[in-house]
C-alpha positions as CSV (number, residue, x, y, z in Angstrom):
1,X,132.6,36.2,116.8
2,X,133.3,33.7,113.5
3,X,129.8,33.9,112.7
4,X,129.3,37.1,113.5
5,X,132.2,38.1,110.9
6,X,130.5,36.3,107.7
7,X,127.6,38.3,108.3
8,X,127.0,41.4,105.8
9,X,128.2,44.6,107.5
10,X,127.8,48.3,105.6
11,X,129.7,50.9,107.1
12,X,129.6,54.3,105.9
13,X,132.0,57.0,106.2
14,X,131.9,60.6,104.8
15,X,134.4,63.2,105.1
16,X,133.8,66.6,103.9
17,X,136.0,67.8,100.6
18,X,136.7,71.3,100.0
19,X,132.7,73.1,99.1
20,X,130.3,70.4,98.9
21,X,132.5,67.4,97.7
22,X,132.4,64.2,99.6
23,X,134.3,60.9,99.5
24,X,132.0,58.4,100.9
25,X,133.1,54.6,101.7
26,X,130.2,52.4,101.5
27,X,132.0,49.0,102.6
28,X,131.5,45.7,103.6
29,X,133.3,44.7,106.4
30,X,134.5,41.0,105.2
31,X,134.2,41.0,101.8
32,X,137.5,39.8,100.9
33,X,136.7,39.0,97.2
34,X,134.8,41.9,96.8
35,X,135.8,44.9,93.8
36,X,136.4,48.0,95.3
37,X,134.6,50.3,92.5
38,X,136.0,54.0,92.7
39,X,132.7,55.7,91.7
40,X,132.6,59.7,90.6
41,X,129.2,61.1,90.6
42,X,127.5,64.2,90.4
43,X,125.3,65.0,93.8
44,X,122.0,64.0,92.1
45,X,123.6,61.1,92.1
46,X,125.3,60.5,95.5
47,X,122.2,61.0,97.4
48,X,120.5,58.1,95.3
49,X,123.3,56.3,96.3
50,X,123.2,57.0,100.1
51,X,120.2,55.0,99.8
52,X,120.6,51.9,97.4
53,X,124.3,51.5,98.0
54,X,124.0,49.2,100.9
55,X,121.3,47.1,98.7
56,X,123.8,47.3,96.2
57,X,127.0,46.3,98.1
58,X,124.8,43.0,100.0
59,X,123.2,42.0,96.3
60,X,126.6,42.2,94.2
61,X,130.2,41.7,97.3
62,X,131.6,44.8,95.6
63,X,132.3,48.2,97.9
64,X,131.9,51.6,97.0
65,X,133.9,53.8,97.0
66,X,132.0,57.4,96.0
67,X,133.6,60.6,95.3
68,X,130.9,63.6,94.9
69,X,131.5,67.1,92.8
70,X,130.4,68.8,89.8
71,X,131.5,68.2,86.5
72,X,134.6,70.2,85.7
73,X,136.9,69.2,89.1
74,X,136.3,65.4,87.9
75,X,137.0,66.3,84.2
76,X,140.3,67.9,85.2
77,X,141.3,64.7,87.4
78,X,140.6,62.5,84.4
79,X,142.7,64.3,82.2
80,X,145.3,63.9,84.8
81,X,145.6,60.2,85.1
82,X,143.9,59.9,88.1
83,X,142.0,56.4,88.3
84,X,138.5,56.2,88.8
85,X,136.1,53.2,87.2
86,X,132.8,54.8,86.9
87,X,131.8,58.5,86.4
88,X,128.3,59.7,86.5
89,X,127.9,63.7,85.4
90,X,126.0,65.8,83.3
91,X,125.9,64.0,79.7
92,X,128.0,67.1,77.8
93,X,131.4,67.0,80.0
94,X,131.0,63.1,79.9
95,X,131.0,63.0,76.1
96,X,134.2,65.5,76.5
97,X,136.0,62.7,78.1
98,X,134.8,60.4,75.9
99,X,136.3,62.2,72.5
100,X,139.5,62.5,74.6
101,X,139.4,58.7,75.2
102,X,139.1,59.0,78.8
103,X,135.6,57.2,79.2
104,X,134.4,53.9,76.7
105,X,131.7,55.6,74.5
106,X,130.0,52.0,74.4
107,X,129.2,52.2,78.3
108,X,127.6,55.5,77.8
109,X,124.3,55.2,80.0
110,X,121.6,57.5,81.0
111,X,120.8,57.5,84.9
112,X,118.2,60.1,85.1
113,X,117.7,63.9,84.9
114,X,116.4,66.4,86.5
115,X,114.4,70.1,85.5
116,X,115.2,73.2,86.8
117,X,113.3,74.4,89.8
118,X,112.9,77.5,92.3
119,X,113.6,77.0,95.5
120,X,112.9,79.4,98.8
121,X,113.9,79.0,102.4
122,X,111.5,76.7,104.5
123,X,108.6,78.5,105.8
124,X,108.5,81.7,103.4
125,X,106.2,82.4,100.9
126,X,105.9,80.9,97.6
127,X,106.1,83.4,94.5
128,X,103.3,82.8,91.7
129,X,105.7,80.9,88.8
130,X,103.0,79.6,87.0
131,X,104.0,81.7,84.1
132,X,107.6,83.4,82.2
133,X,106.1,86.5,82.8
134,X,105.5,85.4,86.6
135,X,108.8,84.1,87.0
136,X,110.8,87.7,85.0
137,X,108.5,89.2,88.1
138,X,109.3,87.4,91.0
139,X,113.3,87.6,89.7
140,X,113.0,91.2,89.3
141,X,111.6,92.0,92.7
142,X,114.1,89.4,94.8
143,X,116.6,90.6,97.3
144,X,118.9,88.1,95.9
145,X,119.2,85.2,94.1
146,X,121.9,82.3,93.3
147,X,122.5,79.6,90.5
148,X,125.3,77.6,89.9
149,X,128.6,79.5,88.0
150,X,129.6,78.1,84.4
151,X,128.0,74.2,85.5
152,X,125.4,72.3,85.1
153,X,122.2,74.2,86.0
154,X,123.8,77.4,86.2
155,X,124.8,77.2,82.1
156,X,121.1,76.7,81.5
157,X,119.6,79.3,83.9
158,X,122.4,81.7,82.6
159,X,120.9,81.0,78.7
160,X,117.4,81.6,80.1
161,X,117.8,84.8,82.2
162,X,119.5,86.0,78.7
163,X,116.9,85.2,77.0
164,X,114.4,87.0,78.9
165,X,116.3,89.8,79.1
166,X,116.3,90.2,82.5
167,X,120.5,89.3,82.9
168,X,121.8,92.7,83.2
169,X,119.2,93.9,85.7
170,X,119.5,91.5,88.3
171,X,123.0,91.3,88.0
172,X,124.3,92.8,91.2
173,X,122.5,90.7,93.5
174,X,123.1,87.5,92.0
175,X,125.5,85.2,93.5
176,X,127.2,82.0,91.5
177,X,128.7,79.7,93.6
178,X,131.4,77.5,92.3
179,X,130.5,74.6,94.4
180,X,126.7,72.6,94.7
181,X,126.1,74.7,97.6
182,X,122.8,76.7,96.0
183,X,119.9,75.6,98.5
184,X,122.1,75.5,101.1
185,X,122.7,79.0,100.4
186,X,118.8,79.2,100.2
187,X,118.0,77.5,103.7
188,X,120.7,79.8,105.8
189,X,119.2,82.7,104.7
190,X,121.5,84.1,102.4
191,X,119.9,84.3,99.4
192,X,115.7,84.6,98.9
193,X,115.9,83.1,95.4
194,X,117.5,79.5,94.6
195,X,117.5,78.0,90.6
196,X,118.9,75.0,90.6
197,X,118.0,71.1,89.8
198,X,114.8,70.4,91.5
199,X,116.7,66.8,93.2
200,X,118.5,69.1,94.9
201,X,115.7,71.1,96.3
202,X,113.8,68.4,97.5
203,X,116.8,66.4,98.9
204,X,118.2,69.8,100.9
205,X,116.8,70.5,104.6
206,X,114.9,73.8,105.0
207,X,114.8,74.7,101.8
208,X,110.7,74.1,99.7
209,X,110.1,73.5,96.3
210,X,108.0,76.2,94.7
211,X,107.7,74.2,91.3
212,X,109.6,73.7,88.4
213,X,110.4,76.8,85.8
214,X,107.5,76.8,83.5
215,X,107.7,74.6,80.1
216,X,108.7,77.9,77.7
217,X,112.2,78.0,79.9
218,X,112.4,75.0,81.7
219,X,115.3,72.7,81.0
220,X,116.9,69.5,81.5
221,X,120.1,68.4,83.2
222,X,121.1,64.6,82.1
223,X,123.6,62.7,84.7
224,X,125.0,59.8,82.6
225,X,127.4,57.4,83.5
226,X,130.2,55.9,81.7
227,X,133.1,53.7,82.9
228,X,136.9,54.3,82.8
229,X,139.1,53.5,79.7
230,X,141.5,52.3,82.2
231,X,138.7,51.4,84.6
232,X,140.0,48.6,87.7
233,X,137.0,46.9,88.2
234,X,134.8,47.5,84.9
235,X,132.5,44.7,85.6
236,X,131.8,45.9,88.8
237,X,131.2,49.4,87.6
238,X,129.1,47.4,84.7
239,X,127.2,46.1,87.9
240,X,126.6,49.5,89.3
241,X,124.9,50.9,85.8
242,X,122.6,48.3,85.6
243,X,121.6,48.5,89.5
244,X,121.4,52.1,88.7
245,X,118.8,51.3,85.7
246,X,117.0,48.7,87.7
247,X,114.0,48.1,90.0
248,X,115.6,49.0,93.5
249,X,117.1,52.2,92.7
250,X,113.9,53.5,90.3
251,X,112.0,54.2,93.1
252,X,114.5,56.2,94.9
253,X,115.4,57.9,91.9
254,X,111.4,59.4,90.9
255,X,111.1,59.8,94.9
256,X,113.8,62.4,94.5
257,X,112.6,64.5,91.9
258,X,114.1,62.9,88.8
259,X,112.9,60.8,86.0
260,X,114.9,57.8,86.2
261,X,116.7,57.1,82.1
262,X,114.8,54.7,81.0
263,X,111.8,56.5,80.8
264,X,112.9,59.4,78.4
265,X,115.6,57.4,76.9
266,X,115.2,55.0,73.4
267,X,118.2,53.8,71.2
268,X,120.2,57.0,70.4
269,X,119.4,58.2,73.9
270,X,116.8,60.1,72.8
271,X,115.2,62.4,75.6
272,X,111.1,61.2,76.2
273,X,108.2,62.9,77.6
274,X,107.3,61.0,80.9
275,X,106.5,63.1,83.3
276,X,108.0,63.3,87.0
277,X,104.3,64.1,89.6
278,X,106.1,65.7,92.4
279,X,102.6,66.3,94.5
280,X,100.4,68.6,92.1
281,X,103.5,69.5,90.1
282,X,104.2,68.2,86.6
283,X,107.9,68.1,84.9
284,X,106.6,69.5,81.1
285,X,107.9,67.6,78.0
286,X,111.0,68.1,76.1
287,X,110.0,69.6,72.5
288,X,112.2,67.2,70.6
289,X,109.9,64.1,72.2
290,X,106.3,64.7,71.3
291,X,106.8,61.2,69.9
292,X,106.9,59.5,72.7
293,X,104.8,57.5,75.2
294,X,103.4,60.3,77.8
295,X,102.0,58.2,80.6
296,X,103.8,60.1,83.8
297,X,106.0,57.3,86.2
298,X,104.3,56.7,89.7
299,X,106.7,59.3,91.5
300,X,106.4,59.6,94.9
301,X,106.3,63.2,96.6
302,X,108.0,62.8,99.7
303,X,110.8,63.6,101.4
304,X,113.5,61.8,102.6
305,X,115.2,61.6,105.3
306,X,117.8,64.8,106.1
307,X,121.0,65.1,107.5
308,X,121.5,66.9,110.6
309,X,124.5,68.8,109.3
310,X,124.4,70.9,106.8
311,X,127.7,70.5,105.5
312,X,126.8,67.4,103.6
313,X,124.6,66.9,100.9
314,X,121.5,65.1,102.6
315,X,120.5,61.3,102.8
316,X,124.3,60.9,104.4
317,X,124.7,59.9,107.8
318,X,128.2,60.3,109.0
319,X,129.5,57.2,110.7
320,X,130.1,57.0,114.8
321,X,133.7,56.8,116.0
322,X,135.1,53.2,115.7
């Protein structure tokens, strides 16, 4: 039993939060020296880190502790004092914490992003969105369609719909929920139509990809990470950025639909133009990057493994009764 108890044990435990918010404990079972990292992160995220954690926790002694929402909830609990050391979100409400001297604008760090994609229940056809015109089409005829309300994704698809001026007609049967729940939505039926990040798409059981929005309204959303002012255990949430940035988590990262940050960041984090393959589809440059290398990352186009609940985001296993 001595020997049994230096060995490295990972545990995982995931209860469900109110929507689609999780607190995951990825720890070691006799790690006595180990940090304890309290990590908030954005779902793109959280499923990367259902993977790599483990590698993570066994390379580095620390456990993770990993609490997963959107942006705003996790804004409001900064402003409120409650601790975290590491928050990994979309790059705009991170900066807001940032000019309020909640987050050290020196650890700012670009994990990866993600375009905008379409997304239909498994099994049904796949609407021609090969072009805007295509796309104003295939919005206008759905029964009903959902993007996220006032959030990451949804803010950009909101901009775009306006700017096709298709907003007002489709109003009525579009539906904005308030938590990460659009494919889900999109694989029980609900709704025929999903816009949302295209990690989440390909990481969501019975829900398929029909591509990314086409390069004239396609856009990007940026999950960056930056560590606590009052951060615990900033080395170990130092740790985390750079496993996030490394060689282990890369592949994972391309694998689920996003381009990992080093390859459309520079000094100034710049956005670039490598491109994400998912199969025959290719994420289009940003305009502001034409300056940049254009060789596309080797990303890999399958899935990964789902839960069998679809109350969680997928990758998680729930762990068996102790």
């Amino acid at each position: 039993m001595q020997g049994r108890s230096h060995q490295a044990k990972i545990h995982r435990t995931i209860s469900a939060l109110t929507g689609l918010g999780l607190t995951v404990l990825l720890a070691r079972a006799d790690s006595a020296n180990a940090a304890e990292i309290k990590v908030w992160t954005a779902r793109a995220i959280a499923t990367v880190l259902a993977e790599v954690g483990p590698r993570f926790e066994l390379s580095t002694g620390h456990d993770l502790v990993i609490a997963s929402d959107l942006s705003a909830p996790f804004v409001r609990r900064a402003n409120a004092g409650e601790p975290f050391d590491i928050l990994i979100t979309g790059s705009a409400p991170l900066d807001e914490l940032i000019e309020g001297g909640k987050i050290v604008a020196e650890t700012r760090t670009h994990i990866a992003r993600s375009g905008i994609g379409v997304a239909v229940r498994a099994g049904a056809p796949k609407p021609d969105i090969t072009s805007v015109d295509a796309v104003k089409q295939v919005l206008l005829d759905a029964e009903s369609i959902a993007y996220l309300k006032d959030v990451g994704s949804g803010i950009h698809v909101a901009r775009r719909l306006e700017r096709l001026g298709i907003a007002k007609a489709i109003e009525s049967k579009v539906t904005r929920p308030e938590s990460d729940i659009v494919s889900e939505l999109v694989s029980r039926g609900e709704v025929e139509i999903g816009l949302v990040v295209i990690t989440q798409i390909l990481t969501t059981p019975g829900v398929e990809l029909v591509g990314p929005l086409p390069p004239e309204v396609q856009s990007y959303v940026v999950f960056t990470a930056g560590i606590s002012a009052n951060a615990e255990e900033p080395e170990g949430a130092r740790d985390l950025i750079e496993f996030l940035t490394g060689p282990i988590a890369t592949p994972v990262i391309e694998a689920q639909g996003m381009e990992p940050g080093g390859s459309f960041s520079q000094r100034g984090n710049n956005l670039g133009v490598n491109r994400c393959r998912l199969g025959s589809i290719s994420l289009p440059p940003t305009p502001d990057s034409a300056d940049l290398p254009t060789s596309p990352p080797p990303c890999a186009s399958r899935r990964h493994p789902r839960s069998e609940s679809s109350g969680n985001p997928p990758l998680f296993r729930r762990a068996p009764p102790s």
